[in-house]
N, CA, C and O atoms as a GROMACS GRO file, in nm:
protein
  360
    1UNK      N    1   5.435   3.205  -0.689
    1UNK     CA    2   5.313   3.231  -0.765
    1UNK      C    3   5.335   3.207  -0.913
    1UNK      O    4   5.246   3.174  -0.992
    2UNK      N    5   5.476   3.230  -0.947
    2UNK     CA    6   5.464   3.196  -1.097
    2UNK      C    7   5.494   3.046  -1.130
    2UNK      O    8   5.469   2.984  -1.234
    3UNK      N    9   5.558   3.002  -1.005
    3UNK     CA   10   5.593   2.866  -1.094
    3UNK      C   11   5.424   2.816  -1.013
    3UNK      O   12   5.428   2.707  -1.071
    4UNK      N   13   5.354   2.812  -0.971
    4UNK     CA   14   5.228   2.793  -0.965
    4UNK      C   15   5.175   2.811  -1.083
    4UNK      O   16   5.133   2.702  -1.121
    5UNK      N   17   5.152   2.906  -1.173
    5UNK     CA   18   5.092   2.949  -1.302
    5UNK      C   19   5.190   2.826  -1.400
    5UNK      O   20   5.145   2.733  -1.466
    6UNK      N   21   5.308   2.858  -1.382
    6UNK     CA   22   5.357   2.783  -1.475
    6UNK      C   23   5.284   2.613  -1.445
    6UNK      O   24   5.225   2.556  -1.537
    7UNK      N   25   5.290   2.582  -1.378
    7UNK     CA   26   5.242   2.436  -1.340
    7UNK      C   27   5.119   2.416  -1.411
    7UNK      O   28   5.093   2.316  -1.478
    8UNK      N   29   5.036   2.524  -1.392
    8UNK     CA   30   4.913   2.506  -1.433
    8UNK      C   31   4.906   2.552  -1.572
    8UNK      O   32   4.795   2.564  -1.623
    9UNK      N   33   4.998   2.574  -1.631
    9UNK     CA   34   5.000   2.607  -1.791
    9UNK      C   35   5.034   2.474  -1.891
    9UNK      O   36   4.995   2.433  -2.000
   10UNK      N   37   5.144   2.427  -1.772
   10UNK     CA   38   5.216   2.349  -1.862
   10UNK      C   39   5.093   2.158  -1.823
   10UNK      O   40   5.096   2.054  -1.888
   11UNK      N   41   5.027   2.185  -1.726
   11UNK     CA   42   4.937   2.064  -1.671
   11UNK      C   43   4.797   2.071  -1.794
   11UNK      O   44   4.722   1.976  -1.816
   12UNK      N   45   4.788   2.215  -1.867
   12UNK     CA   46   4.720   2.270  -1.898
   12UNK      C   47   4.713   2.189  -2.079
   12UNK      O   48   4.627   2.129  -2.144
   13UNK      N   49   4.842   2.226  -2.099
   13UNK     CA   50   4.898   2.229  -2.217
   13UNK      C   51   4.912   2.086  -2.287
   13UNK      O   52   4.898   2.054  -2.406
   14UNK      N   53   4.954   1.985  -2.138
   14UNK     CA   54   4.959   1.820  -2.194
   14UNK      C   55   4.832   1.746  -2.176
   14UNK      O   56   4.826   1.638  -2.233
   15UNK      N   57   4.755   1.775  -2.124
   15UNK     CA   58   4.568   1.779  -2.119
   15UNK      C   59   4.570   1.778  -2.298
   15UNK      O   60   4.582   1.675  -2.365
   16UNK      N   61   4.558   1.885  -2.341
   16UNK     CA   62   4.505   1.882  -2.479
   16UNK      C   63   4.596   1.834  -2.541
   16UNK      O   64   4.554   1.892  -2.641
   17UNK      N   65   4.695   1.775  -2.583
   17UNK     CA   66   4.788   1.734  -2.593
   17UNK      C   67   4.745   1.583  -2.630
   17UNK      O   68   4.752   1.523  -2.738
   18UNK      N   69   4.692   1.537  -2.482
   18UNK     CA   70   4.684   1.402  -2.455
   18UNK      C   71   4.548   1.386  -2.500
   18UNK      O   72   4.519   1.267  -2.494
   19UNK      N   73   4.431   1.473  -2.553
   19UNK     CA   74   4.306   1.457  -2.573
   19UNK      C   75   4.290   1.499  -2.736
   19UNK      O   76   4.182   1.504  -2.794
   20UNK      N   77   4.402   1.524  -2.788
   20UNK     CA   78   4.383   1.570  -2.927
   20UNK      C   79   4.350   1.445  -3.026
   20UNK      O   80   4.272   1.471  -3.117
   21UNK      N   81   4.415   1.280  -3.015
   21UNK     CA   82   4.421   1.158  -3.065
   21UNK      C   83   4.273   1.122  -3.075
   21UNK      O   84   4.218   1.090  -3.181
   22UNK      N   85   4.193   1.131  -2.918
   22UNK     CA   86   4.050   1.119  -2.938
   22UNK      C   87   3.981   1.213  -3.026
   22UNK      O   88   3.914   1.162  -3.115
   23UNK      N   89   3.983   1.304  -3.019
   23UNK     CA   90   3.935   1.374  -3.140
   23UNK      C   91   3.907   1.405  -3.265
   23UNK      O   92   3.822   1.473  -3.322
   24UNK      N   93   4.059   1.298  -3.313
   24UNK     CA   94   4.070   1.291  -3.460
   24UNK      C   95   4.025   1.135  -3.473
   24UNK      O   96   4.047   1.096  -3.587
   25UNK      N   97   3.979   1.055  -3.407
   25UNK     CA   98   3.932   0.940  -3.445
   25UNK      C   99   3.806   0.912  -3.494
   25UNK      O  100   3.711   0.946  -3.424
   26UNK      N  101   3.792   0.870  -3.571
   26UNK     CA  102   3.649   0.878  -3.688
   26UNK      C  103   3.548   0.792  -3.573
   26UNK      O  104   3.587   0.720  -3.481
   27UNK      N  105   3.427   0.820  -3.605
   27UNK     CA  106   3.308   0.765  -3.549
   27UNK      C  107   3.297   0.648  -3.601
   27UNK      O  108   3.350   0.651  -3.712
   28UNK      N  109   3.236   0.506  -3.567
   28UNK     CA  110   3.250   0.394  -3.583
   28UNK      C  111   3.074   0.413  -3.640
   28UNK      O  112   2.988   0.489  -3.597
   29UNK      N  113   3.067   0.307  -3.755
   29UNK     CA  114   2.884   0.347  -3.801
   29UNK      C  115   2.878   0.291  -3.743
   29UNK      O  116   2.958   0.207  -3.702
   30UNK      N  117   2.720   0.330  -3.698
   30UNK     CA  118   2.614   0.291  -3.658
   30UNK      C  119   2.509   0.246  -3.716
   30UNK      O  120   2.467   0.343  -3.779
   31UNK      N  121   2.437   0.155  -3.734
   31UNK     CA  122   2.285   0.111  -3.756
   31UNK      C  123   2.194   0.132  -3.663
   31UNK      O  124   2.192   0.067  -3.559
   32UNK      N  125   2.061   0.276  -3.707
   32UNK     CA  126   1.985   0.254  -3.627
   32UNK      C  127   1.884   0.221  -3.639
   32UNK      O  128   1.838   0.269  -3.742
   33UNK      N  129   1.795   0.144  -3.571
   33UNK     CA  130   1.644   0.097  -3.625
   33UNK      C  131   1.574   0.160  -3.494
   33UNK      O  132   1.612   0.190  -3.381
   34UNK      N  133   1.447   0.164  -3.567
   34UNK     CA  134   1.309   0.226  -3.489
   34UNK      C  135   1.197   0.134  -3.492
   34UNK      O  136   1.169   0.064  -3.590
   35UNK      N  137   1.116   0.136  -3.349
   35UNK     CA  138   1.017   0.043  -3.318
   35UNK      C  139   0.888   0.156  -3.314
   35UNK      O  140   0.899   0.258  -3.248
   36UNK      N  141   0.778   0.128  -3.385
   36UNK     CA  142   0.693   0.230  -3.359
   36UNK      C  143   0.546   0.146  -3.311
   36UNK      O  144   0.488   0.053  -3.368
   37UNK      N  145   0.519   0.206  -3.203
   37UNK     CA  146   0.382   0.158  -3.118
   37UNK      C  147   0.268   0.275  -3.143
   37UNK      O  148   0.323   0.373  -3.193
   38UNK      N  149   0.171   0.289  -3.130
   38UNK     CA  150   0.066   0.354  -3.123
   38UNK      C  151   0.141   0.466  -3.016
   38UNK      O  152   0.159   0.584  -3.049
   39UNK      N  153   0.180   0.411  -2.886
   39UNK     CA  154   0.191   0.528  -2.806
   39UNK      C  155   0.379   0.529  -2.775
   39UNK      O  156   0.417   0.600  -2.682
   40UNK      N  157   0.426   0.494  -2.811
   40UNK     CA  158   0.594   0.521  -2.846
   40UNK      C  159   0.668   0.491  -2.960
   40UNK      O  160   0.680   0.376  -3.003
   41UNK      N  161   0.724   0.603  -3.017
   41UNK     CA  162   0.852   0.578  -3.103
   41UNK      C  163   0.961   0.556  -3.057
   41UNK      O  164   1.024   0.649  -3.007
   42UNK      N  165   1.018   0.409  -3.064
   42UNK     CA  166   1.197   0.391  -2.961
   42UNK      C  167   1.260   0.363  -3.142
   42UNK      O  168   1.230   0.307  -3.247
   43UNK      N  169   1.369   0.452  -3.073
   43UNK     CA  170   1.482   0.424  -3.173
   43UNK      C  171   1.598   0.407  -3.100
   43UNK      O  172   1.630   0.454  -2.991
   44UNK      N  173   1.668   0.315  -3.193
   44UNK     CA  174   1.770   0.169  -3.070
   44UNK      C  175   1.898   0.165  -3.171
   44UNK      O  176   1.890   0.189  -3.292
   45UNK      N  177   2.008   0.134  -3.105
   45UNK     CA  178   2.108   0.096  -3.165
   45UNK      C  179   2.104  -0.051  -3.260
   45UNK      O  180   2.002  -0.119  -3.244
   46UNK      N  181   2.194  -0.097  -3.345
   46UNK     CA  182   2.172  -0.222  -3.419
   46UNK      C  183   2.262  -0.342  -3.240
   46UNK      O  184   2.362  -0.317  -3.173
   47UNK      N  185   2.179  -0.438  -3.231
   47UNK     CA  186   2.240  -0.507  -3.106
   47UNK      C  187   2.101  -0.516  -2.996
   47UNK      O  188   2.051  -0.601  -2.923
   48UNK      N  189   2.080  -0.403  -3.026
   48UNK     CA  190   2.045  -0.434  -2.879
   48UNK      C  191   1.865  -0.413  -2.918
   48UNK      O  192   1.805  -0.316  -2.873
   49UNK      N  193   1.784  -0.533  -3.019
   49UNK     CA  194   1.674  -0.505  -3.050
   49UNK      C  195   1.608  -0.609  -2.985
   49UNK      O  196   1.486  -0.607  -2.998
   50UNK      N  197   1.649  -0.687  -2.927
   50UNK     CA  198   1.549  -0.748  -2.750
   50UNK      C  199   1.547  -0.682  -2.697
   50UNK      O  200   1.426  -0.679  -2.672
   51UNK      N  201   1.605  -0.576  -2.625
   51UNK     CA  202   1.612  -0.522  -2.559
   51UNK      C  203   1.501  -0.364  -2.556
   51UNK      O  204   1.454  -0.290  -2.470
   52UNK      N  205   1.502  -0.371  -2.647
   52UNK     CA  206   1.452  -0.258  -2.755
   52UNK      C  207   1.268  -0.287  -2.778
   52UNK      O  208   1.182  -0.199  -2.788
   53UNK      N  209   1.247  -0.424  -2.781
   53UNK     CA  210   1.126  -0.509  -2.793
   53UNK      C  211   1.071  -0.493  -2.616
   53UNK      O  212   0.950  -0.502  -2.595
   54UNK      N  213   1.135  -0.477  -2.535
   54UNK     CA  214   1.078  -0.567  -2.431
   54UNK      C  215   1.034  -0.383  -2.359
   54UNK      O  216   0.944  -0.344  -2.286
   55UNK      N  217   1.113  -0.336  -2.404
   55UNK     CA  218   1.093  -0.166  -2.330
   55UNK      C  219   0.999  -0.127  -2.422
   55UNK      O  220   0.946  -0.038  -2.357
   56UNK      N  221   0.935  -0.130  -2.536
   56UNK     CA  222   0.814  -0.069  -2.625
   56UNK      C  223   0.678  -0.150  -2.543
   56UNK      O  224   0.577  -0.101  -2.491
   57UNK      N  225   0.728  -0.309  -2.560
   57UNK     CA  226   0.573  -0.378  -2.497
   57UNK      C  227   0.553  -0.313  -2.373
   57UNK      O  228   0.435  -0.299  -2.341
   58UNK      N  229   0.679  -0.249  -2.257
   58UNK     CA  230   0.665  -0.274  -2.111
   58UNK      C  231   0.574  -0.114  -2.125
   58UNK      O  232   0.465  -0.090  -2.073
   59UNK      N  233   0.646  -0.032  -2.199
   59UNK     CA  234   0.588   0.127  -2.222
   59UNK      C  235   0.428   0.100  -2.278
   59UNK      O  236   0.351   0.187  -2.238
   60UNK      N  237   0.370   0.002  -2.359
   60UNK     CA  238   0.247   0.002  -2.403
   60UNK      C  239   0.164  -0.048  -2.323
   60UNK      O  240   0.044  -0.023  -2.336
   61UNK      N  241   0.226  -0.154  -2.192
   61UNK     CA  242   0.143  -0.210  -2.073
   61UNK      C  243   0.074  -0.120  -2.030
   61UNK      O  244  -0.048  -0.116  -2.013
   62UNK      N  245   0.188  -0.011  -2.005
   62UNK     CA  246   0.172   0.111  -1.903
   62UNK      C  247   0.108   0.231  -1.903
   62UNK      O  248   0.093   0.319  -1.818
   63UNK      N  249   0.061   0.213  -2.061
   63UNK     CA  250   0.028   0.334  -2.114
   63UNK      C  251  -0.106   0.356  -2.061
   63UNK      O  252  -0.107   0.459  -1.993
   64UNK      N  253  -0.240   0.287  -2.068
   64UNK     CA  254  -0.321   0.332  -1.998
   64UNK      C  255  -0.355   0.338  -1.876
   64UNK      O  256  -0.452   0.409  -1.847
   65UNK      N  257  -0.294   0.275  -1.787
   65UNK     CA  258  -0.260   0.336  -1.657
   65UNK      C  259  -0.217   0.463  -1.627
   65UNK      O  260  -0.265   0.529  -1.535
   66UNK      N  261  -0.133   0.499  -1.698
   66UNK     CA  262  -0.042   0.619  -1.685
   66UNK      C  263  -0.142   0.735  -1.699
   66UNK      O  264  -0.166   0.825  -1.619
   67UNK      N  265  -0.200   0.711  -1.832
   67UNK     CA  266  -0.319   0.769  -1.928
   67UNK      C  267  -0.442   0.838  -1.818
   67UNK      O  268  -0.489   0.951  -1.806
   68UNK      N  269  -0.461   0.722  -1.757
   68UNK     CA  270  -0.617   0.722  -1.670
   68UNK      C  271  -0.561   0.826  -1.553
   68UNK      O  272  -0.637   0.914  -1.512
   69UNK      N  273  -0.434   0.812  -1.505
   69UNK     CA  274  -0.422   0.890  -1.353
   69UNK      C  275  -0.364   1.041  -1.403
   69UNK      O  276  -0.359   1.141  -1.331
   70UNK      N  277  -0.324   1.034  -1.537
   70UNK     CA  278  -0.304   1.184  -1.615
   70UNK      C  279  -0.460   1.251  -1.608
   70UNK      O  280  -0.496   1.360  -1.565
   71UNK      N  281  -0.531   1.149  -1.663
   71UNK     CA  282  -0.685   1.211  -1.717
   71UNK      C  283  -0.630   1.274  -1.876
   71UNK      O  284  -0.726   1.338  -1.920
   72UNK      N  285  -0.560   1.277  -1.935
   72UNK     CA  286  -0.552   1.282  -2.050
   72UNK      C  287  -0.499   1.174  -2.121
   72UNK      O  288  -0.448   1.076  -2.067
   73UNK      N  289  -0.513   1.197  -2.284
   73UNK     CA  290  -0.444   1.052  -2.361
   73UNK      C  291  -0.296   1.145  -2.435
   73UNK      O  292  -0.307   1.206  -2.541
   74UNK      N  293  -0.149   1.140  -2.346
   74UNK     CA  294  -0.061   1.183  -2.393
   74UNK      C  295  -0.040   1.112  -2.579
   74UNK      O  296  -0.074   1.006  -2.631
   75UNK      N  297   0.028   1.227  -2.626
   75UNK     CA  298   0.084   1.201  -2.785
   75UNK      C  299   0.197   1.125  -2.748
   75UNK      O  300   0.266   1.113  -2.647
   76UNK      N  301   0.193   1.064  -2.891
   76UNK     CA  302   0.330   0.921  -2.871
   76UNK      C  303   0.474   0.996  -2.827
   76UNK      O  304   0.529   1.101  -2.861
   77UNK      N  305   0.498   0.913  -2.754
   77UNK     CA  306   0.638   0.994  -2.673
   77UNK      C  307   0.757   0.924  -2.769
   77UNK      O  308   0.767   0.801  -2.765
   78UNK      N  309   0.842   0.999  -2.852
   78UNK     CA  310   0.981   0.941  -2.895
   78UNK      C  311   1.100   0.942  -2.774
   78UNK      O  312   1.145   1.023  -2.692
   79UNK      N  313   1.118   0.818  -2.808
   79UNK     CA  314   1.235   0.787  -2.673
   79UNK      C  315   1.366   0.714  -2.761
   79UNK      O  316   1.336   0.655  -2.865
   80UNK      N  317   1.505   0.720  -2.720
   80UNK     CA  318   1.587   0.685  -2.784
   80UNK      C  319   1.663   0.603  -2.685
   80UNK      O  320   1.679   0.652  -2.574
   81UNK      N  321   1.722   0.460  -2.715
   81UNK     CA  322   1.777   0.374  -2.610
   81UNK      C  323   1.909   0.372  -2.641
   81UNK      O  324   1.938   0.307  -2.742
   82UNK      N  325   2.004   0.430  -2.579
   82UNK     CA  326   2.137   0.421  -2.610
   82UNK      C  327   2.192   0.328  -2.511
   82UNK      O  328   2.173   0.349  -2.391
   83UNK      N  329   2.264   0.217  -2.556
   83UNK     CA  330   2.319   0.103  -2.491
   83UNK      C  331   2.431   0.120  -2.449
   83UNK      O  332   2.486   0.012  -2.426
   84UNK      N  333   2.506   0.228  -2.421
   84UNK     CA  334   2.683   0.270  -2.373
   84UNK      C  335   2.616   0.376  -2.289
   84UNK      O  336   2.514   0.442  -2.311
   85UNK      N  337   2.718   0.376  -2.164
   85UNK     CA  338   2.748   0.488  -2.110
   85UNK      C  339   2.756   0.637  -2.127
   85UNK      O  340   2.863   0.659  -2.184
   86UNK      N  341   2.712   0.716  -2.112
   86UNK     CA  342   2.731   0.844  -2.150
   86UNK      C  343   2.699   0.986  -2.044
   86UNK      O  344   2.604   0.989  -1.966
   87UNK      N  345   2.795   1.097  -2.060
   87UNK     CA  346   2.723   1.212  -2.026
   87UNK      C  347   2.679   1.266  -2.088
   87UNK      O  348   2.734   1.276  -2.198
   88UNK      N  349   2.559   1.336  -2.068
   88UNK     CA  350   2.472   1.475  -2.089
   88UNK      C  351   2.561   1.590  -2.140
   88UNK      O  352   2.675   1.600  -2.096
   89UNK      N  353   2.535   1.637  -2.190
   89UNK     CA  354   2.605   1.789  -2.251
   89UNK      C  355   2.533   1.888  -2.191
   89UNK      O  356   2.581   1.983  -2.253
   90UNK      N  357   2.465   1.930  -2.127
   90UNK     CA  358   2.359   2.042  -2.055
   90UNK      C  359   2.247   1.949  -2.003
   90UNK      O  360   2.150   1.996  -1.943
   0.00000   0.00000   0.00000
């Protein structure tokens, strides 16, 4: 049981160890630009503003469709397009 604990102290210990380098590495800037439509605000990384263009027109196609089967006229929705991988925090 203890060298169990110990295992898990010392498995414990080179974890943060091995995760401390990421931590101290500075954030790389970013450029961000914003597209604003009547019925969406997208804000986009610098790169990826085709991409960025084609999701505002496809969201404004859609909007009164969406609109009509709501029965209301939703407020402009801000949406943010992040182009990398990521998890959620909560």
């Amino acid at each position: 049981m203890k060298l169990l604990t110990a295992i898990k102290g010392i498995t414990i210990f080179f974890v943060v160890i091995a995760a401390m380098p990421l931590k101290t590495q500075p954030l790389e800037p970013t450029q961000w630009y914003q597209i604003n439509t009547p019925h969406v605000n997208l804000i986009f990384r610098g790169g990826m503003g085709e991409e960025a263009q084609r999701v505002a027109n496809t969201l404004t196609h859609l909007y009164e469709p969406v609109a009509q089967s709501l029965g209301a006229q939703p407020t402009p929705i801000p949406l943010v397009l992040w182009g990398q991988n990521f998890v959620s925090n909560g």
